[in-house]
C-alpha atoms as a printed R data frame, in Angstrom:
    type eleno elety resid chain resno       x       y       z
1   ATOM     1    CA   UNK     A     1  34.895 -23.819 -30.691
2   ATOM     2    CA   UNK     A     2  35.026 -23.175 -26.852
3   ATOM     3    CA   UNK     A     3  32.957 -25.505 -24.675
4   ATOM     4    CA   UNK     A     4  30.848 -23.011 -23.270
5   ATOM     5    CA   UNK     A     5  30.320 -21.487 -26.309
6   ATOM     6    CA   UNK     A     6  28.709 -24.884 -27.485
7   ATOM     7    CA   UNK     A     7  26.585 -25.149 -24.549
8   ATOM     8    CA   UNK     A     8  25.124 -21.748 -25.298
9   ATOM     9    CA   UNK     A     9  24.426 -23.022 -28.842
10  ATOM    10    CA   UNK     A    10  23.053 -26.019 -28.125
11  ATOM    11    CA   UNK     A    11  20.792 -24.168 -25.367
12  ATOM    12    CA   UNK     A    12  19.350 -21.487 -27.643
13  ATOM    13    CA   UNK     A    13  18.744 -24.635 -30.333
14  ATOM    14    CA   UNK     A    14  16.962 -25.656 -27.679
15  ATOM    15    CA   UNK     A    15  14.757 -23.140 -26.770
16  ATOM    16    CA   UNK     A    16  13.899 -22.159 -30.257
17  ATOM    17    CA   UNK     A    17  13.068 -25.545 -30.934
18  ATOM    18    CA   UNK     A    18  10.804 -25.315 -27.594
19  ATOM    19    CA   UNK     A    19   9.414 -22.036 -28.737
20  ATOM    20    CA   UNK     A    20   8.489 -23.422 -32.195
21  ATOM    21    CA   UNK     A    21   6.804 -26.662 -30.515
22  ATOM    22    CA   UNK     A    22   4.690 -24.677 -28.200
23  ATOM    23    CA   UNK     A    23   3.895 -22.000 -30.642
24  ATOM    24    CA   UNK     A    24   2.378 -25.029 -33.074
25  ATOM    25    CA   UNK     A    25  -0.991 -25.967 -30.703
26  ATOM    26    CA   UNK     A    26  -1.597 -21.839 -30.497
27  ATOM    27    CA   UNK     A    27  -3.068 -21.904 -34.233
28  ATOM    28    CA   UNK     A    28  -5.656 -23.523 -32.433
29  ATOM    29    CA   UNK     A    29  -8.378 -20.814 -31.603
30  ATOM    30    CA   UNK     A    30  -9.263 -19.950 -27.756
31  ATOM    31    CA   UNK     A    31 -12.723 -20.619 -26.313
32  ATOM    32    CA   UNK     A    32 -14.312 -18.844 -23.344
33  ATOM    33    CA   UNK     A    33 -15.825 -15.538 -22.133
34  ATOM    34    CA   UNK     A    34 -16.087 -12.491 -20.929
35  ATOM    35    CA   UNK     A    35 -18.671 -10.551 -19.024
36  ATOM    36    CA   UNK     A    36 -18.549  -6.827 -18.102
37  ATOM    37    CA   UNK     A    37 -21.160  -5.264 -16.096
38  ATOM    38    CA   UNK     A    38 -21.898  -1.678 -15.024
39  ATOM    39    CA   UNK     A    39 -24.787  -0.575 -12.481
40  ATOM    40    CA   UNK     A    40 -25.150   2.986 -11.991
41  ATOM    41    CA   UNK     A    41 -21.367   2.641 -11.446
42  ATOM    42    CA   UNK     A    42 -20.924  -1.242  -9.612
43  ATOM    43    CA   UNK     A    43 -18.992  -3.034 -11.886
44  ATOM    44    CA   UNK     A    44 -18.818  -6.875 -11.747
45  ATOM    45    CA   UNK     A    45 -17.258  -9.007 -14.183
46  ATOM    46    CA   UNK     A    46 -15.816 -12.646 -14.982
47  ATOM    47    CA   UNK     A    47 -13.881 -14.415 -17.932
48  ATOM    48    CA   UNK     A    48 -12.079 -17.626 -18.523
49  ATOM    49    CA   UNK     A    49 -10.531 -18.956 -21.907
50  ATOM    50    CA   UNK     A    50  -8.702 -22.436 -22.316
51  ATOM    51    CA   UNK     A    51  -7.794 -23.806 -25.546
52  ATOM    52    CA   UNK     A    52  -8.196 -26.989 -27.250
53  ATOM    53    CA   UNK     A    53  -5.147 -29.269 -27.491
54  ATOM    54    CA   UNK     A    54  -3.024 -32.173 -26.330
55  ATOM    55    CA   UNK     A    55   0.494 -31.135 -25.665
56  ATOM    56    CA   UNK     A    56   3.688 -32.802 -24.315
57  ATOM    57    CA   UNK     A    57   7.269 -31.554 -24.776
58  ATOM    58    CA   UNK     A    58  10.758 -32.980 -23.125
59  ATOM    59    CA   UNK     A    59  14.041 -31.722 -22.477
60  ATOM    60    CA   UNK     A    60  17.319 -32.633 -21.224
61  ATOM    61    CA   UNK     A    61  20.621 -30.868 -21.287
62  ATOM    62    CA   UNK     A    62  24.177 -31.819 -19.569
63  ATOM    63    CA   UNK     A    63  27.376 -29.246 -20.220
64  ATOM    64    CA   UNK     A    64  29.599 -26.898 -19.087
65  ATOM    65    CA   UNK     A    65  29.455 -22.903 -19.810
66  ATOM    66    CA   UNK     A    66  26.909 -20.469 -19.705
67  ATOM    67    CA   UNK     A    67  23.251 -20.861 -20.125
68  ATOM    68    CA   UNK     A    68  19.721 -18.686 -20.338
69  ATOM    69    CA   UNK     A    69  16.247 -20.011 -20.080
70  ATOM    70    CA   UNK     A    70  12.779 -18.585 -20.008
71  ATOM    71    CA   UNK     A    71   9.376 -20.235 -20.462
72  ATOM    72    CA   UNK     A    72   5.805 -18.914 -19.909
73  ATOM    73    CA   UNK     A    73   2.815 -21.242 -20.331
74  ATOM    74    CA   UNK     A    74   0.051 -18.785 -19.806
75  ATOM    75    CA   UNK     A    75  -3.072 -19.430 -18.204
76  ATOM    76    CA   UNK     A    76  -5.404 -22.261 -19.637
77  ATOM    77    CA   UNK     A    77  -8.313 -21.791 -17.544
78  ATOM    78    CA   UNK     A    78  -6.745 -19.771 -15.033
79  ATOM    79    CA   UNK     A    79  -3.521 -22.570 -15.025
80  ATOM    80    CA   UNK     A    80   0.081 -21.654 -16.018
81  ATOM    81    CA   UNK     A    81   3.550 -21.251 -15.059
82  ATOM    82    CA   UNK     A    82   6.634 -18.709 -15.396
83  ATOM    83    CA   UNK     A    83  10.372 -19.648 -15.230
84  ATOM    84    CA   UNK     A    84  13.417 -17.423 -15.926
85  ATOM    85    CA   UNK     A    85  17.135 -19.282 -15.216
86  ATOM    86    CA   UNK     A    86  20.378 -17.760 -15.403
87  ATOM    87    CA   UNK     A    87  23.473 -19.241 -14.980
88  ATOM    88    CA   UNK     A    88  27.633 -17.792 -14.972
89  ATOM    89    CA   UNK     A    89  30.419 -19.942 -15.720
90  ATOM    90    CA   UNK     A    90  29.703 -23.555 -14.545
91  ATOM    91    CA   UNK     A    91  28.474 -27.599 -15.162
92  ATOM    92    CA   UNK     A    92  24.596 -27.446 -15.859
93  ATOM    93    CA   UNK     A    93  22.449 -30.593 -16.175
94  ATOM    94    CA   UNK     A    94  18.125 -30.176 -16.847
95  ATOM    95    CA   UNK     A    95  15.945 -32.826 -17.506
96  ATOM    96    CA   UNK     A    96  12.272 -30.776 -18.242
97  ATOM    97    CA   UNK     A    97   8.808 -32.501 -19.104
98  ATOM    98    CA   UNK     A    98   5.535 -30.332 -19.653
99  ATOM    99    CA   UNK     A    99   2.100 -32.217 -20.182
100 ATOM   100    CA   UNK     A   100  -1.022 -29.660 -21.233
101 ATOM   101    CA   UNK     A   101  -4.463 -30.960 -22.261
102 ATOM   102    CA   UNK     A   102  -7.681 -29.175 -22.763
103 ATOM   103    CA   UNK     A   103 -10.495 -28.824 -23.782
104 ATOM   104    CA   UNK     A   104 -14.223 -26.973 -23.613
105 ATOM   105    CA   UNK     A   105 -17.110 -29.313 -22.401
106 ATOM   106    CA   UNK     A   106 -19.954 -26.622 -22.621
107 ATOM   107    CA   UNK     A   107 -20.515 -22.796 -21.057
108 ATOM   108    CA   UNK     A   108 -24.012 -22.001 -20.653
109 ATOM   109    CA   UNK     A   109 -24.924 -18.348 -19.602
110 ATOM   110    CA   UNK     A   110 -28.395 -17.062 -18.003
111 ATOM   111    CA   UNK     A   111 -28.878 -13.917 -17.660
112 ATOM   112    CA   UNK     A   112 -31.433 -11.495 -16.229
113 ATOM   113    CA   UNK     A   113 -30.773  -7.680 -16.352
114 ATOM   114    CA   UNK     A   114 -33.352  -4.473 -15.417
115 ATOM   115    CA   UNK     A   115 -33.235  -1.378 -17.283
116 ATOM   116    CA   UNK     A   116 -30.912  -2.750 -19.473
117 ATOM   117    CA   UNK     A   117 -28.977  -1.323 -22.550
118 ATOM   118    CA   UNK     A   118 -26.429  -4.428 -23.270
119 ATOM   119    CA   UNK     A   119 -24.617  -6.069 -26.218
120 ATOM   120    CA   UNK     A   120 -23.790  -9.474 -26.420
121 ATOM   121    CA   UNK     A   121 -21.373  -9.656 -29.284
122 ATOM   122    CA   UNK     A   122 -18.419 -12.719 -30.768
123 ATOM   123    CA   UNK     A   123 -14.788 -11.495 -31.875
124 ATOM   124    CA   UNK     A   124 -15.574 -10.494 -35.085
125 ATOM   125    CA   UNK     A   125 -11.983  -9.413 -35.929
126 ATOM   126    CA   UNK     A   126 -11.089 -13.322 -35.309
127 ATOM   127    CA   UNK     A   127 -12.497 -15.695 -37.233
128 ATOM   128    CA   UNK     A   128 -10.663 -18.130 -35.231
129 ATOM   129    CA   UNK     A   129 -11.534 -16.781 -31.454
130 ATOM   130    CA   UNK     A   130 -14.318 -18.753 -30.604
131 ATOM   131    CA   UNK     A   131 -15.367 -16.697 -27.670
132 ATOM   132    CA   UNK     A   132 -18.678 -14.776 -26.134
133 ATOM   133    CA   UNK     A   133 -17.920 -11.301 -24.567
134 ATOM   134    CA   UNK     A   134 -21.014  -9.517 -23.089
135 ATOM   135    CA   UNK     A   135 -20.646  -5.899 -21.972
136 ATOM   136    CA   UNK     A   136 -24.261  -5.016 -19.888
137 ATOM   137    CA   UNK     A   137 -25.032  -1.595 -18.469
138 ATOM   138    CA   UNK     A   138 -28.193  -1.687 -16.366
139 ATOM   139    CA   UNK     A   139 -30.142   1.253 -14.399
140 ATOM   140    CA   UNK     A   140 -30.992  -1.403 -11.780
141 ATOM   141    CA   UNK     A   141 -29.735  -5.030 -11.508
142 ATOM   142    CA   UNK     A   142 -28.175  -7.409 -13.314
143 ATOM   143    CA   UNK     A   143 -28.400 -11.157 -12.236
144 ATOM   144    CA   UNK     A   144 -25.930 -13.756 -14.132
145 ATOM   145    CA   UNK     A   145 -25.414 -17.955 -13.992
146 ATOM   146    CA   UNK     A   146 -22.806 -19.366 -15.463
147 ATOM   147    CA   UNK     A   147 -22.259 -22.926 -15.858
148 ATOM   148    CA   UNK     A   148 -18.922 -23.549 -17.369
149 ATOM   149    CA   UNK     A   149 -16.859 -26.878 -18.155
150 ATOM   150    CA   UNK     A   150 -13.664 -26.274 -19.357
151 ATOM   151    CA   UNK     A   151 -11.207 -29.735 -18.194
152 ATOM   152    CA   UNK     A   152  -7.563 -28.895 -18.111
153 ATOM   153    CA   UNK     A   153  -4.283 -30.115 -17.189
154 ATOM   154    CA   UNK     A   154  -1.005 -28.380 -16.594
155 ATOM   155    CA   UNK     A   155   1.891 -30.476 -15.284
156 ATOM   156    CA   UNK     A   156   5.530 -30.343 -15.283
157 ATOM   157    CA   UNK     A   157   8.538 -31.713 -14.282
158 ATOM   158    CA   UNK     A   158  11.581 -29.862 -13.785
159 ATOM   159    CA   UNK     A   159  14.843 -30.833 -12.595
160 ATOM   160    CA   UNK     A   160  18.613 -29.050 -12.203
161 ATOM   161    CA   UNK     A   161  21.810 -29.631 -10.742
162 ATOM   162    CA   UNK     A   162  24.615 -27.246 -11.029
163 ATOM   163    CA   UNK     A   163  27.914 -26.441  -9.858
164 ATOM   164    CA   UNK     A   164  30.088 -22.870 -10.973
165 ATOM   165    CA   UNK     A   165  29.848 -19.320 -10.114
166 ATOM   166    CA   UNK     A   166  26.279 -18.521  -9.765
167 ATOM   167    CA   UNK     A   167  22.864 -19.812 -10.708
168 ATOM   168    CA   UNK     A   168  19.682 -17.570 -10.454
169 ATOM   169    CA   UNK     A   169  16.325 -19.220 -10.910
170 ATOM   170    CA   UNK     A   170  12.563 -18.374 -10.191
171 ATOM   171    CA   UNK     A   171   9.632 -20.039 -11.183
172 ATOM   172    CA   UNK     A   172   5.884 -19.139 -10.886
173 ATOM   173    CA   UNK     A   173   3.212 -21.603 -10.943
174 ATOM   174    CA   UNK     A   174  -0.765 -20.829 -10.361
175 ATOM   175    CA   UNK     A   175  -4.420 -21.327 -10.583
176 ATOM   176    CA   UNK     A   176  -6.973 -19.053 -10.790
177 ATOM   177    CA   UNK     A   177  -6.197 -17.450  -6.912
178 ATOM   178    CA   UNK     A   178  -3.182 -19.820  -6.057
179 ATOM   179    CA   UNK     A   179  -0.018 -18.789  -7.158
180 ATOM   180    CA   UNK     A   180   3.297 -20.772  -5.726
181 ATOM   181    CA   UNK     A   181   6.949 -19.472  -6.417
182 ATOM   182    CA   UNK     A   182   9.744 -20.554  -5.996
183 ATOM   183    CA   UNK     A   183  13.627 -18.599  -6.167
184 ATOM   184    CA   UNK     A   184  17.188 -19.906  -5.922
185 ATOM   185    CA   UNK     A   185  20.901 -17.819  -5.816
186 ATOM   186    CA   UNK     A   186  23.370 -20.199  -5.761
187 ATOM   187    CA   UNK     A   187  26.915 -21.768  -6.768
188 ATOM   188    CA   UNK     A   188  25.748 -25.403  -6.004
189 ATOM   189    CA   UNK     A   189  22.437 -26.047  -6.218
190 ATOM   190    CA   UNK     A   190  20.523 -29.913  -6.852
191 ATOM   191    CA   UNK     A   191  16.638 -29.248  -7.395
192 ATOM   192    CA   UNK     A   192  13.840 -31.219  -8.328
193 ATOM   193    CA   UNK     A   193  10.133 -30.014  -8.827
194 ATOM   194    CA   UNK     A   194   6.743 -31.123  -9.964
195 ATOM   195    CA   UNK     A   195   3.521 -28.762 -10.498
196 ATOM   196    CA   UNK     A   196   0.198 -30.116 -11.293
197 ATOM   197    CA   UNK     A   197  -2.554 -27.796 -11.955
198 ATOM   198    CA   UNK     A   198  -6.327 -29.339 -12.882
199 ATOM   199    CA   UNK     A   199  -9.344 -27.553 -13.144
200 ATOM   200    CA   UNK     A   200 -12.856 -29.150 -14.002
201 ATOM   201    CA   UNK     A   201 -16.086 -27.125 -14.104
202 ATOM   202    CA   UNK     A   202 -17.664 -23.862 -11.980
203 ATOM   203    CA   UNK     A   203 -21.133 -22.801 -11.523
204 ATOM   204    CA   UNK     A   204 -21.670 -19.022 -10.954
205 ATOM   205    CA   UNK     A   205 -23.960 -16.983  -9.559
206 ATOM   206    CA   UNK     A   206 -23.711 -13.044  -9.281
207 ATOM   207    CA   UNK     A   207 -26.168 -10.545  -8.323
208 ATOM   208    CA   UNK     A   208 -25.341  -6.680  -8.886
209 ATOM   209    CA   UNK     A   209 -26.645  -3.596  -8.233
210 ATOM   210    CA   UNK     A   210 -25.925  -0.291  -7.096
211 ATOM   211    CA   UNK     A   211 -23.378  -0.650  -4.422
212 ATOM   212    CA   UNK     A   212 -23.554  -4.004  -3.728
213 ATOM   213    CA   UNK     A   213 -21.763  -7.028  -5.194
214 ATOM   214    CA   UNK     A   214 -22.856 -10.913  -4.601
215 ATOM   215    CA   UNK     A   215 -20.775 -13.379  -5.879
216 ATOM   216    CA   UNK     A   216 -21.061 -17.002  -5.461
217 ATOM   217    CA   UNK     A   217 -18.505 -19.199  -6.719
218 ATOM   218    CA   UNK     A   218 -18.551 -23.573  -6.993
219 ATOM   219    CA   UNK     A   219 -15.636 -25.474  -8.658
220 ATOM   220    CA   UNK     A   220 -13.782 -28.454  -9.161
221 ATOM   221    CA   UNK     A   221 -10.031 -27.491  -8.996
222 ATOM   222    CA   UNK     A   222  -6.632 -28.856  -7.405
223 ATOM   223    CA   UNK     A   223  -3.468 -27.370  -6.846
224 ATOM   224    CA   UNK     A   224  -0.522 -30.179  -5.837
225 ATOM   225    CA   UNK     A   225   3.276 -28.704  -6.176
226 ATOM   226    CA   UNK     A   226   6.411 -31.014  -4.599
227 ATOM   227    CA   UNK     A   227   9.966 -28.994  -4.286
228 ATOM   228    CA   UNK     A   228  13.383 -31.021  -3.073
229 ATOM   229    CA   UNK     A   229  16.500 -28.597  -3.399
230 ATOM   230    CA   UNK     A   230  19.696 -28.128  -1.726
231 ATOM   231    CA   UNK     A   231  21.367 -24.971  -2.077
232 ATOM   232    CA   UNK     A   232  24.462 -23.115  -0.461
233 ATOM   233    CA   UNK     A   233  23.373 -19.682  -0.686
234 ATOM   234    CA   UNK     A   234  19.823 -18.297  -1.158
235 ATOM   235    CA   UNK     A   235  16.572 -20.221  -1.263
236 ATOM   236    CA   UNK     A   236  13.047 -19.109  -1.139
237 ATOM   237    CA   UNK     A   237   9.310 -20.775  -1.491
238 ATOM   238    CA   UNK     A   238   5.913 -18.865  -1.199
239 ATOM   239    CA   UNK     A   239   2.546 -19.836  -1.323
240 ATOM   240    CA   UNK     A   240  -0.577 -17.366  -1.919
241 ATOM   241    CA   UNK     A   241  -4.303 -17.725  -2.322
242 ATOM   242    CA   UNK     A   242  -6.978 -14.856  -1.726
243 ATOM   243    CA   UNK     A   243  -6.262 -13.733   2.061
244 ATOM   244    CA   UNK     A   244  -3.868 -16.303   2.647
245 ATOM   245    CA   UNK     A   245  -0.365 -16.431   2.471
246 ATOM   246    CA   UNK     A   246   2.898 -18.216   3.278
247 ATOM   247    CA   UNK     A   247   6.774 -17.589   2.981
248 ATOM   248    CA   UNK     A   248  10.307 -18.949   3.758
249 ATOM   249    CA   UNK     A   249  13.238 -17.735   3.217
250 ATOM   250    CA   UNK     A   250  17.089 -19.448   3.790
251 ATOM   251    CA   UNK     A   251  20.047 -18.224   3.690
252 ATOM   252    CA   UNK     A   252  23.290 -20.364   3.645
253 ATOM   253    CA   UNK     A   253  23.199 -24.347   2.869
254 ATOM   254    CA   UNK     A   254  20.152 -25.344   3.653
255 ATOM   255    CA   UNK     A   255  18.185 -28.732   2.499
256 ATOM   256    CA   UNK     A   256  14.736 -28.280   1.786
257 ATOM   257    CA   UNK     A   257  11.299 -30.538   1.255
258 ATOM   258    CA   UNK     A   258   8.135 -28.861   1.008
259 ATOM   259    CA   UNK     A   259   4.592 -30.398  -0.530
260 ATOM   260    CA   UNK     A   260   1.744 -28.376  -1.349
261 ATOM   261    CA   UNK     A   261  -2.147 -29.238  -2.091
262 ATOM   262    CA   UNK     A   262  -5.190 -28.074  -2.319
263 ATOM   263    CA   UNK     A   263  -8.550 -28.935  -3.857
264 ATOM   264    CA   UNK     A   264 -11.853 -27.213  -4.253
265 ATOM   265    CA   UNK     A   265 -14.725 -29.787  -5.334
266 ATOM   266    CA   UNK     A   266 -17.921 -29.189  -7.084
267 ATOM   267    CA   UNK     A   267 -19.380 -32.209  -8.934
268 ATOM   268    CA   UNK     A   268 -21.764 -30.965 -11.269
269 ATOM   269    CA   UNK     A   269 -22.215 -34.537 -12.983
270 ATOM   270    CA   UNK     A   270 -20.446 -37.827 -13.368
271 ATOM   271    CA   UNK     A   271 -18.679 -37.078 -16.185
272 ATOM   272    CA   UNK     A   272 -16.716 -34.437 -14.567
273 ATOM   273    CA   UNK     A   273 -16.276 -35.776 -11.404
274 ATOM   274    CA   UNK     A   274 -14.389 -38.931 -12.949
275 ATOM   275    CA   UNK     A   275 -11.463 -37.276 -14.249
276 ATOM   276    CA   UNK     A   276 -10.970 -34.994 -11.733
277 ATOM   277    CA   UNK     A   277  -7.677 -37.010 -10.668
278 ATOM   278    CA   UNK     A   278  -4.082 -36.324 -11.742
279 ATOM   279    CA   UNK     A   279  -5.826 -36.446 -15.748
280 ATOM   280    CA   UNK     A   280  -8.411 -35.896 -17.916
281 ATOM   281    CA   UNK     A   281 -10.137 -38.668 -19.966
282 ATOM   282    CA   UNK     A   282  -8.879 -39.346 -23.428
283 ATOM   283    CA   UNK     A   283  -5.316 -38.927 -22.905
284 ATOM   284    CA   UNK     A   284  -1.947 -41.124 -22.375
285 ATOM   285    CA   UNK     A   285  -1.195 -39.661 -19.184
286 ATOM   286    CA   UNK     A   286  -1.123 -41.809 -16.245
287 ATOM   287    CA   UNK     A   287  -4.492 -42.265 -14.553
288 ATOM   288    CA   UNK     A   288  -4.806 -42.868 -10.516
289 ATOM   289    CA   UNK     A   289  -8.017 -43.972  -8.790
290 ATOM   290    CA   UNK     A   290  -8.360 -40.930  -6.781
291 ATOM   291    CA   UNK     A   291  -6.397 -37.743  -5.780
292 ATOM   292    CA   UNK     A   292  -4.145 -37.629  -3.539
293 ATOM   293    CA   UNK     A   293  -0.174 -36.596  -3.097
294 ATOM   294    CA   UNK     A   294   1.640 -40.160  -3.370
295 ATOM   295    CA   UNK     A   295  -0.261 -40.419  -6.921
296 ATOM   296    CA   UNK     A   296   2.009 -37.084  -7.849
297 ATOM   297    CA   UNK     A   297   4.616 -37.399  -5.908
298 ATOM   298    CA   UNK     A   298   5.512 -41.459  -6.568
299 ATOM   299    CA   UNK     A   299   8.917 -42.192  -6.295
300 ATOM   300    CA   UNK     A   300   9.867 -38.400  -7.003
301 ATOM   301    CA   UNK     A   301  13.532 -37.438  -5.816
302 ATOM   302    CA   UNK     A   302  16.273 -35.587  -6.482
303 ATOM   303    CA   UNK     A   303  17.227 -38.466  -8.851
304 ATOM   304    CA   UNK     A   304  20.399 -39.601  -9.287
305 ATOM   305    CA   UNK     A   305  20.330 -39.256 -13.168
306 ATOM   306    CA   UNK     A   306  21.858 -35.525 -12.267
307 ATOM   307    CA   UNK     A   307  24.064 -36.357  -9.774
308 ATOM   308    CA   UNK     A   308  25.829 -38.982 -12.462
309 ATOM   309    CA   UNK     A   309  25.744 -36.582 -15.158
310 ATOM   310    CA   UNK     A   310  27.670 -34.144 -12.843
311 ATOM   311    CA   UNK     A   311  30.083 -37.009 -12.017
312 ATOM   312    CA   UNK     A   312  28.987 -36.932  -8.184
């Protein structure tokens, strides 16, 4: 059996076996909301479902030949992350490591709606669906609170080093309104990455009625993504959230190192405010004394693991 063809077997193995892993904590039922609302034609509405789990999967590959990957982790309270890789004739080494946890603290709802005709009804379809979904129509206003705690962490480190006829690789990370992504065309390419998505708790407040829309929004959140990449052809980073909005683009060899953060912070009680670091409580993950970029980006480098591998 040709090399590459092994590669591409061992690579589909992989994935499957990825697939199967990740497919495993899924059994376990979603929690959240939904809210629709409809004055005299001013609609307003708001949802958010995590699930309960622990999760941790890693991955490492070294060969020669042709290789596919895709992976979507979709959004645990608003947190996720896309990639799709392609790759032609070449020498391919990954090293992957994806830590999720979750879980649902409390969501408390107030409501207070005028001329109302409304239904506040569970999945009944789904046993398993632990969720609220409120659709409200109201001849005059409708005025909502929402107090939700949902902790959840979504981080994961990815790195590649290839050299052959053509790599093609895009990834998508975000929460809630901040979406980063990243894309690479190349025939020699050495990239490392880390993406750590956390969100907390949110308090709520919306007032509707006809024409007029007033949302107020407090939460704890943070946003922290580290890229290091060279590349000889095409490289390109981007960075949105609401109004705002950055992009680069390279083309040729370029070497590039670029660190993203942000954090919103709402402290609604002790409890949450002590794990809004790089973890939540309860889990095996590394835990630093506050938030900040050296406790994600610690000794995090293109690492030389890949460079041996490819005999450089």
């Amino acid at each position: 059996m040709a090399r590459s063809e092994q590669l591409r077997i061992l690579l589909i193995l992989a994935v499957s076996l990825f697939i199967l892993t990740f497919i495993l904590p899924n059994v376990v039922a979603k929690v959240g909301y939904s809210i629709s609302v409809d004055v005299d034609g001013t609609k307003w509405g708001r949802s958010q479902y995590t699930e309960v789990l622990n999760f941790k999967s890693e991955s490492e590959c070294n060969g020669r030949g042709n290789s596919s990957k895709y992976v979507n982790v979709p959004g645990f309270a608003g947190i996720g992350f896309k990639e799709n890789t392609y790759t032609k004739e070449g020498r391919l080494a990954t090293k992957n490591v994806l830590n999720l946890s979750a879980r649902l603290n409390w969501i408390y709802i107030t409501e207070n709606v005028d001329g109302a005709e409304f239904i506040n009804e569970t999945d009944e379809d789904n046993e398993e669906n632990d969720s609220i979904i409120i659709v409200q129509t109201a001849s005059d206003s409708y005025y909502a609170e929402i107090n939700e705690s949902m902790p959840t962490l979504v981080r994961t480190d990815d790195e590649t080093s290839y050299i052959g006829e053509g790599i093609y690789t895009r990834n998508s990370y975000y929460n809630s309104e901040d979406k980063i992504y990243t894309n690479y065309h190349a025939t020699n390419l050495s990239k490392a990455a880390r993406y750590v998505g956390v969100y907390s708790n949110a308090f709520i407040r919306a007032y509707v009625e006809d024409g007029k829309v007033d949302e107020k929004v407090l939460k704890s959140s943070a946003t922290a993504f580290r890229v290091l990449s060279v590349s000889d052809r095409y490289s390109r980073l981007g960075y949105k959230s609401d109004d705002k909005c950055s992009e680069e683009e390279y083309v040729g060899t370029f070497r590039i190192s670029r660190t993203i953060s942000k954090r919103n912070r709402y402290n609604f009680s002790q409890m949450e405010a002590e794990w809004l670091g790089c973890c939540p409580p309860d889990t095996n993950f590394i835990k630093p004394k506050a938030w900040n970029c050296d406790c994600i980006f610690d000794a995090h480098s293109p690492t030389p693991y890949l460079f041996n591998k490819l005999g450089r």
